[in-house]
C-alpha positions in Angstrom: 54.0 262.6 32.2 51.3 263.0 35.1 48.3 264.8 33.9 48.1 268.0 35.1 45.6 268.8 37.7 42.8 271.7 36.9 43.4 274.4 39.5 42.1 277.8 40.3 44.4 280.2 39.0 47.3 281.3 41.8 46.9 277.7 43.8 49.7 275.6 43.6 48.9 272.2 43.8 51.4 271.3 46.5 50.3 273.9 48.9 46.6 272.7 48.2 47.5 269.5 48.8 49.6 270.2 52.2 46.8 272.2 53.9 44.1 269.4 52.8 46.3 267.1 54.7 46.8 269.7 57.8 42.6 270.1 57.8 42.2 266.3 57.1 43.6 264.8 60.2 42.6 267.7 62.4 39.2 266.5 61.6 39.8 263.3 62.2 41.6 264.5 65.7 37.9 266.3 66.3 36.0 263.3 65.5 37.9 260.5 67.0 38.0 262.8 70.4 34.1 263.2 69.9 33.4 259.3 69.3 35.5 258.4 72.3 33.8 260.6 74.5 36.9 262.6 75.0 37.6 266.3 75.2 38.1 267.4 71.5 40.9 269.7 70.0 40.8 273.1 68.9 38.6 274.4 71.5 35.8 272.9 70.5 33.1 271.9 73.4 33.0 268.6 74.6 29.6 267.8 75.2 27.9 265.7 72.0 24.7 266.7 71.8 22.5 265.3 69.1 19.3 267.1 67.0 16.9 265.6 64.9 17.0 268.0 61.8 15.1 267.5 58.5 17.6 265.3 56.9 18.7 263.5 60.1 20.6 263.7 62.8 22.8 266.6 63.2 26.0 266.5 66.3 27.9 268.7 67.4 31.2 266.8 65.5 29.6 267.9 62.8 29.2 271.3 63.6 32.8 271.4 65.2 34.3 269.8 61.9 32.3 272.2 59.6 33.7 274.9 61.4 37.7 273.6 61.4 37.2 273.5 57.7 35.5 276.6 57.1 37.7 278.8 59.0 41.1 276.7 58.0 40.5 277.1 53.9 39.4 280.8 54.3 42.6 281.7 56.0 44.5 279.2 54.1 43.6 280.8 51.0 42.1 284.2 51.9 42.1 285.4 48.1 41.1 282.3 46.5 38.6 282.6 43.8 36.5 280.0 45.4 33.0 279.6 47.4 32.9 277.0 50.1 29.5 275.4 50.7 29.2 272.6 53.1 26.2 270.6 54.2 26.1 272.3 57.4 25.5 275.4 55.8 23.6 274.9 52.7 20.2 276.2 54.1 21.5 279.4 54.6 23.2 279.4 51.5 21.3 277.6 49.0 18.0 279.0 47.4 15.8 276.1 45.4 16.3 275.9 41.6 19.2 278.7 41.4 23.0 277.5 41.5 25.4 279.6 43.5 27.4 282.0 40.8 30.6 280.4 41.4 33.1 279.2 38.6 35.0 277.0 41.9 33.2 275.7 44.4 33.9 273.8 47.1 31.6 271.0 48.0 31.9 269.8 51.7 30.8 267.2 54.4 31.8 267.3 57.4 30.5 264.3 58.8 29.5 261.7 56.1 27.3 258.6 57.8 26.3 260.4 61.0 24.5 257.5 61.8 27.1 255.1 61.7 29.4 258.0 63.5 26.5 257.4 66.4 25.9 254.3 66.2 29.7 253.5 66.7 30.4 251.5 63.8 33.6 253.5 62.9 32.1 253.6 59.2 32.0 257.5 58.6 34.2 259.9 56.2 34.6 263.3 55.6 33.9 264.7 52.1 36.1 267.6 50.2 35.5 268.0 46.8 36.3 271.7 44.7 34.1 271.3 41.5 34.1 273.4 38.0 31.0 274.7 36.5 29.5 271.9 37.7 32.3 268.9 37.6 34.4 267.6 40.3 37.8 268.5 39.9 39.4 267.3 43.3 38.3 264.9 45.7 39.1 263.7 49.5 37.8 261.3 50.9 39.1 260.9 54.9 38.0 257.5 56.4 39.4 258.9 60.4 38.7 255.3 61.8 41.1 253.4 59.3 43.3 256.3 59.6 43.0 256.5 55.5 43.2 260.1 53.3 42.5 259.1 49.6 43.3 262.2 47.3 42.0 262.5 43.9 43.3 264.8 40.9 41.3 265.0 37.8 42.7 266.4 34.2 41.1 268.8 32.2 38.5 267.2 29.9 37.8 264.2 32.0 34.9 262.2 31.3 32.2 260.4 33.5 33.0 256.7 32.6 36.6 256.7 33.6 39.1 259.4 33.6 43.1 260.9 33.6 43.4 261.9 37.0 45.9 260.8 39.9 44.4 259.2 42.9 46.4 257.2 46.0 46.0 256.8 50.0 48.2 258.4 52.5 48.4 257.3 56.7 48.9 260.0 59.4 52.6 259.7 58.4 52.5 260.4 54.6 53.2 257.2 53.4 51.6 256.5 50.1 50.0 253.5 48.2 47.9 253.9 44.8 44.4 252.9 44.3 44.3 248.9 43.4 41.1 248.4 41.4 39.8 244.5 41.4 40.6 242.8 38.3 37.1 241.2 38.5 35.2 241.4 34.7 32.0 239.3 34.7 29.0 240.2 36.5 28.6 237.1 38.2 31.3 237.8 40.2 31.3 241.1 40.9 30.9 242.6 44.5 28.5 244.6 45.3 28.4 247.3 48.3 25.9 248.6 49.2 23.9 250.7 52.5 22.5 249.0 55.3 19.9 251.4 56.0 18.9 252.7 52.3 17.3 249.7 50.5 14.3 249.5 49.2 11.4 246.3 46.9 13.0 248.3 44.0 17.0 247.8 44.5 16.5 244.5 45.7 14.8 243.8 42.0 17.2 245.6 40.6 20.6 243.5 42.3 18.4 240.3 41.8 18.2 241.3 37.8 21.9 242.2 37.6 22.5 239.0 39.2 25.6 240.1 41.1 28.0 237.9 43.5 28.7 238.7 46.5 27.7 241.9 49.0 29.3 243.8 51.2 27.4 246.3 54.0 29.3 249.6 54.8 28.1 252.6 56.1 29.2 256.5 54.7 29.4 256.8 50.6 32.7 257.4 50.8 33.3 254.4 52.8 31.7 252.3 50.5 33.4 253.8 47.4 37.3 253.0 49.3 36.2 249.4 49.6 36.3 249.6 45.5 39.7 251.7 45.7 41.1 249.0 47.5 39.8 246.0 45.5 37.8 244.6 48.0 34.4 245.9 45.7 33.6 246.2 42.2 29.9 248.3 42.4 28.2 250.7 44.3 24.4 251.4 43.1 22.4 254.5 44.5 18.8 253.9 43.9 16.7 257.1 44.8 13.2 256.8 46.5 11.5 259.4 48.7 14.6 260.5 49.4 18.0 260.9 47.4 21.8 261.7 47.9 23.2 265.5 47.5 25.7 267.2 46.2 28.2 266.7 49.4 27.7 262.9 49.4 29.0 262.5 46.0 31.3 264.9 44.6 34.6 263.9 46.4 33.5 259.8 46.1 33.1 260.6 42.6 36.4 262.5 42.0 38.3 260.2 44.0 37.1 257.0 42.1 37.6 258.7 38.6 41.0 260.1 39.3 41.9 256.3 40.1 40.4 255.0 36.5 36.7 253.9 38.0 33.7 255.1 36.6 30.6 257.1 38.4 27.6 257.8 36.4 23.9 257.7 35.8 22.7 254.3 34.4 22.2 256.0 31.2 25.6 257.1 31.0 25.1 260.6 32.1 27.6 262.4 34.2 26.6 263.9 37.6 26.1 267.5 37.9 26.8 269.9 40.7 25.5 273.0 41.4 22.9 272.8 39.2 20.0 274.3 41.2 19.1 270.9 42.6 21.4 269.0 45.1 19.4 266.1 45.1 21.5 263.1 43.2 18.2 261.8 42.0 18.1 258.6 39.8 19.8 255.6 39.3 23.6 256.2 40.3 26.6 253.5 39.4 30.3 253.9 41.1 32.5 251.1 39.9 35.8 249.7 39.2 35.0 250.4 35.4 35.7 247.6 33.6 32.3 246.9 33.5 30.4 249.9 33.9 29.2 250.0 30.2 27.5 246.5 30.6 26.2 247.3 34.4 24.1 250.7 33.1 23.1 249.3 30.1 22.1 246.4 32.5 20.4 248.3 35.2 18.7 250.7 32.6 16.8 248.1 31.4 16.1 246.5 34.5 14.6 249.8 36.0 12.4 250.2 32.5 10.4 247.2 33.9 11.1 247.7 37.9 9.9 251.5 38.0 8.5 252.6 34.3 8.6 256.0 33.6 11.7 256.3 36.6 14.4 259.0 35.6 17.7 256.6 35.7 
């Protein structure tokens, strides 16, 4: 029997699941239309402008595609016992240090790799993830590009290094395939993927000490993390500096992954946390396949003891 998903009270999965799909690819309609210099769908205006805000650049696809999704679960589910927060609106929302008072919350990115989406590279996602006091529950992860949805379900009392959950891709037409995991085991031969923009003396040390194989470059976290839902990958390490992931570049990658039977974690083996007061993902992250994600943290822990002394892992 399929492990039963962990659902708000009065939302049936399959209705969940149909409107996520109906909001997925209208998103990836609005994005696709934007990067092609097209008129976008939905009513949304045409011109692409681009701002320089305090965490990057900010478009108006993403402003377009925070809205669709907004306005599409709130009258999707008008008495849901939920709170959406997206990254488009967490300034407004979010107060330093205090967590929202939400049992459910959803946790959303409209636009994940903006850079890449501008750059042209095709290697963007959009993030949905609902989280429980704290723990991802549900993930998507929508690559618009490859035309991929990946849905993850997660079972009550999953943990951090692997998980009961349900996880597969769908196309545009609903045809499905299931997560294939690499059956790679060694570190030697592991492949890594990792950012082409975010690396820094530190990771470098770090990959050269876990003495990896071979690397991969792709753009958006949740990009990187369907590269190890398809095999392709084995690893994906986030090694906080000046600056550090959040809350909406995470939680759907993370539920996604675990649902299929990876593993996404701190190097010390402690699970991520949401909501918290704090959407920095500070520290020393691992996503992997999760065969070997014991050794890796164990690995990378020590490492970082001798790279960064006194770092938070």
């Amino acid at each position: 029997m399929m492990p039963a998903a962990c659902l708000p009270a009065g939302i049936e999965e399959q209705h969940l699941l149909a409107e996520l799909r109906r909001l997925s690819w209208g998103a990836a309609d609005i994005l696709l239309a934007y990067g092609r210099g097209e008129q976008p769908p939905y009513g949304f205006p045409a011109a692409l402008s681009v701002e320089d805000g305090g965490e990057g650049p900010v478009s108006a696809a993403d402003l377009a595609v925070n809205q669709w999704l907004l306005e599409g679960l709130a009258a999707a589910f008008p008495n849901a016992p939920w709170t959406l927060l997206s990254e488009e609106t967490a300034k407004e929302q979010l107060t330093p240090g205090q967590p929202l008072a939400a049992e459910w919350l959803w946790i959303l990115d409209p636009l994940d790799g903006t850079k890449d989406f501008l750059q042209g590279t095709g290697e963007y996602a959009v993030h949905l993830a609902l989280a429980r006091h704290g723990e991802p529950v549900l993930g998507v992860v929508l690559l618009p590009e490859l035309e991929e949805l990946w849905f993850g379900l997660l079972a009550d009392g999953a943990g951090a290094a692997g998980a009961a959950g349900r996880a597969w891709c769908e196309n545009r037409s609903g045809d499905r395939r299931p997560a294939s995991l690499s059956p790679r085991r060694e570190l030697g031969e592991l492949v890594l993927v990792a950012s082409r923009n975010h690396r820094d003396q530190r990771l470098e040390q770090l990959l050269a000490a876990l003495a990896l194989g071979d690397t991969r470059a792709i753009g958006s976290v949740g990009g990187k993390v369907a590269t190890i839902l398809r095999g392709e990958t084995d690893l994906y390490i986030s090694l906080s500096g000046k600056s550090a992931p959040k809350d909406w570049d995470m939680a759907a990658p993370e539920a996604v992954l675990r649902a299929a039977g990876g593993a996404f974690s701190h190097a010390d083996g402690r699970a991520l946390r949401y909501n918290d007061g704090d959407i920095r993902q500070a520290g020393c992250l691992i996503a992997s396949h999760g065969a070997s994600h014991r050794e890796l943290c164990e690995r990378a822990a020590a490492a970082m003891a001798t790279i960064d002394p006194g770092f938070q892992v």
